[in-house]
Structure formats: structure tokens, C-alpha cells
PQR file of N, CA, C, O and H, with PARSE charges and radii, in Angstrom:
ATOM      1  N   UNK A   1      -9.138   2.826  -4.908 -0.4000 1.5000
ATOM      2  CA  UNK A   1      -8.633   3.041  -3.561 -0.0000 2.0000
ATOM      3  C   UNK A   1      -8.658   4.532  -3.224  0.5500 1.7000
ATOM      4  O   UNK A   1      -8.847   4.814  -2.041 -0.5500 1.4000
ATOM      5  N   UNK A   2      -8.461   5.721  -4.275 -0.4000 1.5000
ATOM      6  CA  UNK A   2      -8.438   6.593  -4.149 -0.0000 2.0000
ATOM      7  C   UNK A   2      -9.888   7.350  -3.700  0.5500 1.7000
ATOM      8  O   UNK A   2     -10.021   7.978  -2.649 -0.5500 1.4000
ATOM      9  H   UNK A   2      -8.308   5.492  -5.236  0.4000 1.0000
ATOM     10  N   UNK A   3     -10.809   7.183  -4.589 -0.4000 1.5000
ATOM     11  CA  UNK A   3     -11.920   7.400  -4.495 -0.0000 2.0000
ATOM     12  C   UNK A   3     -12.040   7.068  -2.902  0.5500 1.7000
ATOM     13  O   UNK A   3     -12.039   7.970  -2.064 -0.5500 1.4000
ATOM     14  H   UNK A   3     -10.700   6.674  -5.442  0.4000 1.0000
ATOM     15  N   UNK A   4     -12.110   6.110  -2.668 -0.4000 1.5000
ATOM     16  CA  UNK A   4     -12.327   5.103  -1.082 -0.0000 2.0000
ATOM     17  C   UNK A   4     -12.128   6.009  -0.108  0.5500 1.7000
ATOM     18  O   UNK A   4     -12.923   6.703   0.525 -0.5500 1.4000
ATOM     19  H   UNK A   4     -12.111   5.377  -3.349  0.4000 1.0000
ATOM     20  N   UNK A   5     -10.723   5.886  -0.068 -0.4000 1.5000
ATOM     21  CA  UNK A   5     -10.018   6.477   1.530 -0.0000 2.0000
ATOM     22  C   UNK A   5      -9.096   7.482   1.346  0.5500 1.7000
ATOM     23  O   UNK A   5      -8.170   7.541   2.154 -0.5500 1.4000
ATOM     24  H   UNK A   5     -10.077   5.322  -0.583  0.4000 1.0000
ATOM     25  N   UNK A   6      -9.180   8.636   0.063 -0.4000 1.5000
ATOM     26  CA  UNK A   6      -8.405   9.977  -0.203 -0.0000 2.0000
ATOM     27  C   UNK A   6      -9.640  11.088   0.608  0.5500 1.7000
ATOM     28  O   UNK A   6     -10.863  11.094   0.748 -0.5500 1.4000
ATOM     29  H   UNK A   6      -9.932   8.588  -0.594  0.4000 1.0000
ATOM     30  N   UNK A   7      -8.742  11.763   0.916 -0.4000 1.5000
ATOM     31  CA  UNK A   7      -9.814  13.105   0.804 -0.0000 2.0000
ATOM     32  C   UNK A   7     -10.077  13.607   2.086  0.5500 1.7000
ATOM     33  O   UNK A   7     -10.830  14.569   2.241 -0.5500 1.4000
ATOM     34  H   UNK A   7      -7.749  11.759   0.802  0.4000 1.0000
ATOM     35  N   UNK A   8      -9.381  12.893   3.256 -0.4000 1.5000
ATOM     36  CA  UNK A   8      -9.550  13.409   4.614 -0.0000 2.0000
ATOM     37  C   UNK A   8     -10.822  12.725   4.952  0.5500 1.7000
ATOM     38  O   UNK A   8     -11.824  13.401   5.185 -0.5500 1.4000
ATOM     39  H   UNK A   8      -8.770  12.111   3.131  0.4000 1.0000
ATOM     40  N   UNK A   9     -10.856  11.200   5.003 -0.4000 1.5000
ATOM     41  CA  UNK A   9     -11.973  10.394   5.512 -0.0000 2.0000
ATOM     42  C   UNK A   9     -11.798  10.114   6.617  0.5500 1.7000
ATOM     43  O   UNK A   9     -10.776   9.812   7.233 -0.5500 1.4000
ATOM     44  H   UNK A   9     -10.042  10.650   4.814  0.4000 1.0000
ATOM     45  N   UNK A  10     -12.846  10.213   6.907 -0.4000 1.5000
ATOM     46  CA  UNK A  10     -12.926   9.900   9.004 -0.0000 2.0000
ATOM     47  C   UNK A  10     -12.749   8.729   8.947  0.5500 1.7000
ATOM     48  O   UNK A  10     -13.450   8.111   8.146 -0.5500 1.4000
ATOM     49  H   UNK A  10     -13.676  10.458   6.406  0.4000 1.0000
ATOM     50  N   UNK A  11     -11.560   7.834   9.925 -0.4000 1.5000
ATOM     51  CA  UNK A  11     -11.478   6.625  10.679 -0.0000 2.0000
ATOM     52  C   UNK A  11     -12.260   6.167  10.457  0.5500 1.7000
ATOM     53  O   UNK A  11     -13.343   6.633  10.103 -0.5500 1.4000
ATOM     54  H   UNK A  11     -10.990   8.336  10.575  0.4000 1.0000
ATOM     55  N   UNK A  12     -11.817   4.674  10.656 -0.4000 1.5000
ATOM     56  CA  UNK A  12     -13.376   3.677  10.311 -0.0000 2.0000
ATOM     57  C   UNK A  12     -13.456   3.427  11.802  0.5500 1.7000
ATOM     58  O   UNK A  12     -12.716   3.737  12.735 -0.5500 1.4000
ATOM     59  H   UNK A  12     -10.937   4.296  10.944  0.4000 1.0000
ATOM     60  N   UNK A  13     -14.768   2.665  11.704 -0.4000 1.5000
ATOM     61  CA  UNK A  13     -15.783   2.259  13.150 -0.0000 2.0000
ATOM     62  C   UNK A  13     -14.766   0.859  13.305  0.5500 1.7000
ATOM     63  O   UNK A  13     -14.532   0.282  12.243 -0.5500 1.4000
ATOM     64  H   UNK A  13     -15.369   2.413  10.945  0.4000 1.0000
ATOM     65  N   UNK A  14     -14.090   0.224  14.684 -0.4000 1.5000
ATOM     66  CA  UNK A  14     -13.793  -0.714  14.336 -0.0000 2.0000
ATOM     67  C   UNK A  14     -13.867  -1.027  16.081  0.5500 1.7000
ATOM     68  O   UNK A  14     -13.466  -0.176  16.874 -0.5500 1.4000
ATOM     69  H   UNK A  14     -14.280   0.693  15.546  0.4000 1.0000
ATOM     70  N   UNK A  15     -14.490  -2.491  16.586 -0.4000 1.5000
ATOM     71  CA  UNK A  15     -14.422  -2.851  17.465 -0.0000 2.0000
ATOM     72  C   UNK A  15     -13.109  -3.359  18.357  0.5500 1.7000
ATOM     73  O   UNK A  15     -13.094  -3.398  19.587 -0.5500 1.4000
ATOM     74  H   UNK A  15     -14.817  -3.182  15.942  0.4000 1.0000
ATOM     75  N   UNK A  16     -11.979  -3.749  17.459 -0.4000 1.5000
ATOM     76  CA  UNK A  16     -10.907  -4.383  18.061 -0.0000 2.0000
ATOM     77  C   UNK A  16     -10.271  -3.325  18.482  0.5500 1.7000
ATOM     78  O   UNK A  16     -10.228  -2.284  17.825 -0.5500 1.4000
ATOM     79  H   UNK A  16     -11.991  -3.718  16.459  0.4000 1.0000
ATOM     80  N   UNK A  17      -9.656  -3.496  19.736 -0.4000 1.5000
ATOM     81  CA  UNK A  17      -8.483  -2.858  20.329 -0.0000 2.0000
ATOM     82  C   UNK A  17      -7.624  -1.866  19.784  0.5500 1.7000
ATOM     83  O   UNK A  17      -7.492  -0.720  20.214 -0.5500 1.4000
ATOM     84  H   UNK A  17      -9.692  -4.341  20.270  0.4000 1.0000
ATOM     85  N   UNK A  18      -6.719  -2.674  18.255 -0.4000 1.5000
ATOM     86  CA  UNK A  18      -6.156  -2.382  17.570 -0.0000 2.0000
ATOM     87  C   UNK A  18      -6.018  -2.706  16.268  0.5500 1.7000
ATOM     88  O   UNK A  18      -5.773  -3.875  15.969 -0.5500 1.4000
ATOM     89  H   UNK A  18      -6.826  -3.605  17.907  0.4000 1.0000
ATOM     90  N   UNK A  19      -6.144  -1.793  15.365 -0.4000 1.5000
ATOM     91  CA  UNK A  19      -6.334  -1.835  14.229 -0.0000 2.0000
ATOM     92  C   UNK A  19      -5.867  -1.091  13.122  0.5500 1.7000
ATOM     93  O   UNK A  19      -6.399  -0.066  12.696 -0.5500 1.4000
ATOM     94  H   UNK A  19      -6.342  -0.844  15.608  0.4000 1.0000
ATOM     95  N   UNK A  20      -4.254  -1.963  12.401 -0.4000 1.5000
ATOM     96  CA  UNK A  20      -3.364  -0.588  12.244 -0.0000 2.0000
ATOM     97  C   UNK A  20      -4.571   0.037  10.468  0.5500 1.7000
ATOM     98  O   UNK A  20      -4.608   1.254  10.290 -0.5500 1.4000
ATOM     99  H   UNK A  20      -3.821  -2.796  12.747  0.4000 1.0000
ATOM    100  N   UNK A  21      -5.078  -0.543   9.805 -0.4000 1.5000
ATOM    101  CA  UNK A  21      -5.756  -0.225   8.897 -0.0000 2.0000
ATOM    102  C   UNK A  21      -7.182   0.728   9.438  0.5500 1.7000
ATOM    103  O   UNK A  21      -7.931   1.215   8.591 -0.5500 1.4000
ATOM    104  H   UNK A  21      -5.047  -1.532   9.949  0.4000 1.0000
ATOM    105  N   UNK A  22      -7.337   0.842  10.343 -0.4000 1.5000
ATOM    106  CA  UNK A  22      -8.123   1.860  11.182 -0.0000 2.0000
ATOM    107  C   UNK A  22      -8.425   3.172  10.239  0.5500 1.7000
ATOM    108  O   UNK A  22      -9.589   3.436   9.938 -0.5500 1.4000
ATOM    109  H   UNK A  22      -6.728   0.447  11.031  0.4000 1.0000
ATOM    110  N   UNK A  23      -7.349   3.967   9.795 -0.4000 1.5000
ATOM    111  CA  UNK A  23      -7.119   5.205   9.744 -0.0000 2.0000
ATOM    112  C   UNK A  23      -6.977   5.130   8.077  0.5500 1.7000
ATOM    113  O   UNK A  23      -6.017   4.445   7.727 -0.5500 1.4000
ATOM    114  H   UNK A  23      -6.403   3.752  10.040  0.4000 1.0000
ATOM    115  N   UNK A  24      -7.821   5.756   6.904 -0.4000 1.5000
ATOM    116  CA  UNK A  24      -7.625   5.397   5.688 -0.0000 2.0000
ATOM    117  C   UNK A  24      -5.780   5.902   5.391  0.5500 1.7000
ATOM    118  O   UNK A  24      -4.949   5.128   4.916 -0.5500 1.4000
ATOM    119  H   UNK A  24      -8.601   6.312   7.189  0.4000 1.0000
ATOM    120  N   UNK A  25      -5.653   6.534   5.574 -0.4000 1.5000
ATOM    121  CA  UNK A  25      -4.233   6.930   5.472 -0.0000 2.0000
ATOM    122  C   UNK A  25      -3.177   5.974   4.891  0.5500 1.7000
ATOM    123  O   UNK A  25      -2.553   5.966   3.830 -0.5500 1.4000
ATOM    124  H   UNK A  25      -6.328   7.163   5.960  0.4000 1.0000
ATOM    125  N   UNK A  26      -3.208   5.004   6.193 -0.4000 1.5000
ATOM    126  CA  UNK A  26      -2.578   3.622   6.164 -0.0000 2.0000
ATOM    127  C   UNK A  26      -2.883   2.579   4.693  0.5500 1.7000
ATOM    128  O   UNK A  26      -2.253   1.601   4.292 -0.5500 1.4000
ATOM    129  H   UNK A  26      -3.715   5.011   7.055  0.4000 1.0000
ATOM    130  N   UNK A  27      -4.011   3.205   4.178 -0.4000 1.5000
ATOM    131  CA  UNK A  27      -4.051   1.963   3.426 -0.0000 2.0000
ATOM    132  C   UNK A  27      -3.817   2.621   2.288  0.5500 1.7000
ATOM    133  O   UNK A  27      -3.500   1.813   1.414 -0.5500 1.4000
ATOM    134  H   UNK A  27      -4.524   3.999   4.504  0.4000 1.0000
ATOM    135  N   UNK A  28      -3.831   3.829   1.866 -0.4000 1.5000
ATOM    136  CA  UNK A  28      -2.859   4.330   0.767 -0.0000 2.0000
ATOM    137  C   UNK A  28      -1.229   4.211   0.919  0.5500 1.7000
ATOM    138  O   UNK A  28      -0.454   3.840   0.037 -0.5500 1.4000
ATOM    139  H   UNK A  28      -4.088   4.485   2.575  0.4000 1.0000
ATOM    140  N   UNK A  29      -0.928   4.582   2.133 -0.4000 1.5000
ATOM    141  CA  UNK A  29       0.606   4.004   2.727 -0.0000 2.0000
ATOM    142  C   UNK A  29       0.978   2.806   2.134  0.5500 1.7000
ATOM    143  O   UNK A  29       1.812   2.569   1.259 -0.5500 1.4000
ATOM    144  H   UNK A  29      -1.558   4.884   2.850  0.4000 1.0000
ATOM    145  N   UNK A  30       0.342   2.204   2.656 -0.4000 1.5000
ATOM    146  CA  UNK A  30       0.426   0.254   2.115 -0.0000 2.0000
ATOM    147  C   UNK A  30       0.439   0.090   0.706  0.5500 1.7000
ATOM    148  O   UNK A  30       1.084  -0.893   0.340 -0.5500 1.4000
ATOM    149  H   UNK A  30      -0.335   2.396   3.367  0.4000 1.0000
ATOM    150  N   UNK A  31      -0.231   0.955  -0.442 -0.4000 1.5000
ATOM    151  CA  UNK A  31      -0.058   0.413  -1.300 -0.0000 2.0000
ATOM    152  C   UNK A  31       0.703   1.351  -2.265  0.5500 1.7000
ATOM    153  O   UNK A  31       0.928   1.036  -3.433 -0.5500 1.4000
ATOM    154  H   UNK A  31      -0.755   1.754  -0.145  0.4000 1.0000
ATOM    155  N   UNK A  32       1.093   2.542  -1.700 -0.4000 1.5000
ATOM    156  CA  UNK A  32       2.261   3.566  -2.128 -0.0000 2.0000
ATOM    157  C   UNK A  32       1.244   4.426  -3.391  0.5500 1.7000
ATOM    158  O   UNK A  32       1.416   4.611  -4.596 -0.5500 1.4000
ATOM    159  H   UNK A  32       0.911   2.798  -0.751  0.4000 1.0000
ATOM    160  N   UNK A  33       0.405   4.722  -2.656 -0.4000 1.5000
ATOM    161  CA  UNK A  33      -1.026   5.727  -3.520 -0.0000 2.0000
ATOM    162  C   UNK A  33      -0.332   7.327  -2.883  0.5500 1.7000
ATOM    163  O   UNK A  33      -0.071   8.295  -3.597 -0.5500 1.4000
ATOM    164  H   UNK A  33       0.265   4.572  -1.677  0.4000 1.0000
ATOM    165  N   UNK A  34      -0.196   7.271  -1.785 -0.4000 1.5000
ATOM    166  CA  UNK A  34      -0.362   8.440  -0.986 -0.0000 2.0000
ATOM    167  C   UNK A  34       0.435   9.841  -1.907  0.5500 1.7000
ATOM    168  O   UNK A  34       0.451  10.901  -1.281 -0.5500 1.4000
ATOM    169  H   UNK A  34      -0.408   6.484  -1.206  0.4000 1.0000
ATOM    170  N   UNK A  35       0.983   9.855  -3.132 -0.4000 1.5000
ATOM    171  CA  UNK A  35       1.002  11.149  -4.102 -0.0000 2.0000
ATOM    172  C   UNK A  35       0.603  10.788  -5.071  0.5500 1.7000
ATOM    173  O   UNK A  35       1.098  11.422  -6.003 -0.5500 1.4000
ATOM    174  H   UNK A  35       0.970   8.994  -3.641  0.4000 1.0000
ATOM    175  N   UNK A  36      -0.386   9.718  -5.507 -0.4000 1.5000
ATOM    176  CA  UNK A  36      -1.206   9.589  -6.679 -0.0000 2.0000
ATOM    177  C   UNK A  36      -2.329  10.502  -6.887  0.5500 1.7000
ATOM    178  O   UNK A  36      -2.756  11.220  -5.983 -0.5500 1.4000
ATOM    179  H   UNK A  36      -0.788   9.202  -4.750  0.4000 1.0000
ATOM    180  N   UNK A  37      -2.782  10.484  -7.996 -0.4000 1.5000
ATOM    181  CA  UNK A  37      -3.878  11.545  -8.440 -0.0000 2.0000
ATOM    182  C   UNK A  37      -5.265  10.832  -8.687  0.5500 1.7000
ATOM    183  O   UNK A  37      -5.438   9.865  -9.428 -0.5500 1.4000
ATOM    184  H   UNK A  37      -2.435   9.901  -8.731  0.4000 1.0000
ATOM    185  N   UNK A  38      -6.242  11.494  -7.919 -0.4000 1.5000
ATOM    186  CA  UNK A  38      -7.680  10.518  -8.668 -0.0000 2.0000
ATOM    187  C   UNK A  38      -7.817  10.346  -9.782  0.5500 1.7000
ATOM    188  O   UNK A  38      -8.070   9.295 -10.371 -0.5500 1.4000
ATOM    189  H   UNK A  38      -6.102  12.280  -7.316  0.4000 1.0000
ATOM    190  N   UNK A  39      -7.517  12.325 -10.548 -0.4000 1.5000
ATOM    191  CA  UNK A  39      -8.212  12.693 -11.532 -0.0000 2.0000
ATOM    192  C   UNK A  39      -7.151  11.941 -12.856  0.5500 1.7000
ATOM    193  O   UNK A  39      -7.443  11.321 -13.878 -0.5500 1.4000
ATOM    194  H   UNK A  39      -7.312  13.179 -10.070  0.4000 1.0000
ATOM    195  N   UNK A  40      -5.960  12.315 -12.302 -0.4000 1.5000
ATOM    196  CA  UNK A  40      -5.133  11.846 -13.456 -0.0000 2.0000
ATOM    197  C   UNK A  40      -5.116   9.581 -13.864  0.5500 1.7000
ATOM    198  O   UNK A  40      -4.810   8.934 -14.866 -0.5500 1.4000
ATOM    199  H   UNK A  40      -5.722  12.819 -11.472  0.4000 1.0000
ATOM    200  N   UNK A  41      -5.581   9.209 -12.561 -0.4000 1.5000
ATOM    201  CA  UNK A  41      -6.296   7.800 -12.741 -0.0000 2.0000
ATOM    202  C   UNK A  41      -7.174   7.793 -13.883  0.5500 1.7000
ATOM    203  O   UNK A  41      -6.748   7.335 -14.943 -0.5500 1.4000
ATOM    204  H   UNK A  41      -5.829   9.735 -11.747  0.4000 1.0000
ATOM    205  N   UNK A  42      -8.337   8.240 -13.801 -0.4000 1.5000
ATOM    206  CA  UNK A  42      -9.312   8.405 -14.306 -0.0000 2.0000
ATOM    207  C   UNK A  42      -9.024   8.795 -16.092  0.5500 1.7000
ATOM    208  O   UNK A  42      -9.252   7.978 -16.985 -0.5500 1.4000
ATOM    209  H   UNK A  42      -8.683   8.612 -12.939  0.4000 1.0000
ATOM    210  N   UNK A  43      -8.690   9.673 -16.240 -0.4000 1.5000
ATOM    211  CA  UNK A  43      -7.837  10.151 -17.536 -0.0000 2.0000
ATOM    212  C   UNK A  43      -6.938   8.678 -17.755  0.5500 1.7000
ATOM    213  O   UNK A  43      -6.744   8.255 -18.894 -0.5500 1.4000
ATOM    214  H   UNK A  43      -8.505  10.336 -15.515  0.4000 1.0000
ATOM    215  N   UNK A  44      -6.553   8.143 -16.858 -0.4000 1.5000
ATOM    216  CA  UNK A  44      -5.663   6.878 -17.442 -0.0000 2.0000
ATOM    217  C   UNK A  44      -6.263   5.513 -17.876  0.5500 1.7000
ATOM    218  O   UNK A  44      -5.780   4.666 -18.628 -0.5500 1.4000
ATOM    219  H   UNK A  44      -6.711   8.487 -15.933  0.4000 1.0000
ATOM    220  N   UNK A  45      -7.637   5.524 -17.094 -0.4000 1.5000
ATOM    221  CA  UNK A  45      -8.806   4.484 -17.733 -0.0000 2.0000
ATOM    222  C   UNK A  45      -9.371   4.863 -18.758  0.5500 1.7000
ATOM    223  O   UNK A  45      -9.773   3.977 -19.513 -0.5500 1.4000
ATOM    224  H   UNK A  45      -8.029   6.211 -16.483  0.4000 1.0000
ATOM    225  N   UNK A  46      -9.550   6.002 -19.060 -0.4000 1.5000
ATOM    226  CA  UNK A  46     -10.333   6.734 -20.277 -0.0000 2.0000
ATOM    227  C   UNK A  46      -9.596   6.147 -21.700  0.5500 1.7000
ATOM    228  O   UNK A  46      -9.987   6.532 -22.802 -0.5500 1.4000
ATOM    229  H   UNK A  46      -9.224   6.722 -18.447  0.4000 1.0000
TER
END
């Protein structure tokens, strides 16, 4: 997830009106990433 939508990723393309997952932000929000570490992930699969 980190890899995905960390890092100051531009909005996604999305046709509907409204779309609160729009903005990657939100979807680290949602899954309580947003002060996790890539690098220290990575070191944790290793």
C-alpha cells in the first residue's frame, strides 16, 4: 500500500461525481498506514 499511494501521488482519474478514495491519502487513512515506514516494511519482510 505504501509503495502504491505514499509519496505525494497525484489523485486518481475517476469519472464519478464523488469519490471519497479519490485522493491516495485516504486510503492510507483507512487503513492507519499514514506514519508507517516503506523502508522499515521492507526490513520487516526480509
Amino acid at each position: 500500500m505504501l509503495s502504491i499511494y505514499a509519496y505525494d501521488r497525484a489523485p486518481l482519474a475517476r469519472s464519478d461525481s464523488y469519490c471519497h478514495f479519490r485522493f491516495p491519502q485516504k486510503f492510507l487513512e483507512q487503513f492507519d498506514l499514514t506514519q508507517s515506514s516503506y523502508s522499515w516494511s521492507i526490513v520487516g519482510l526480509v
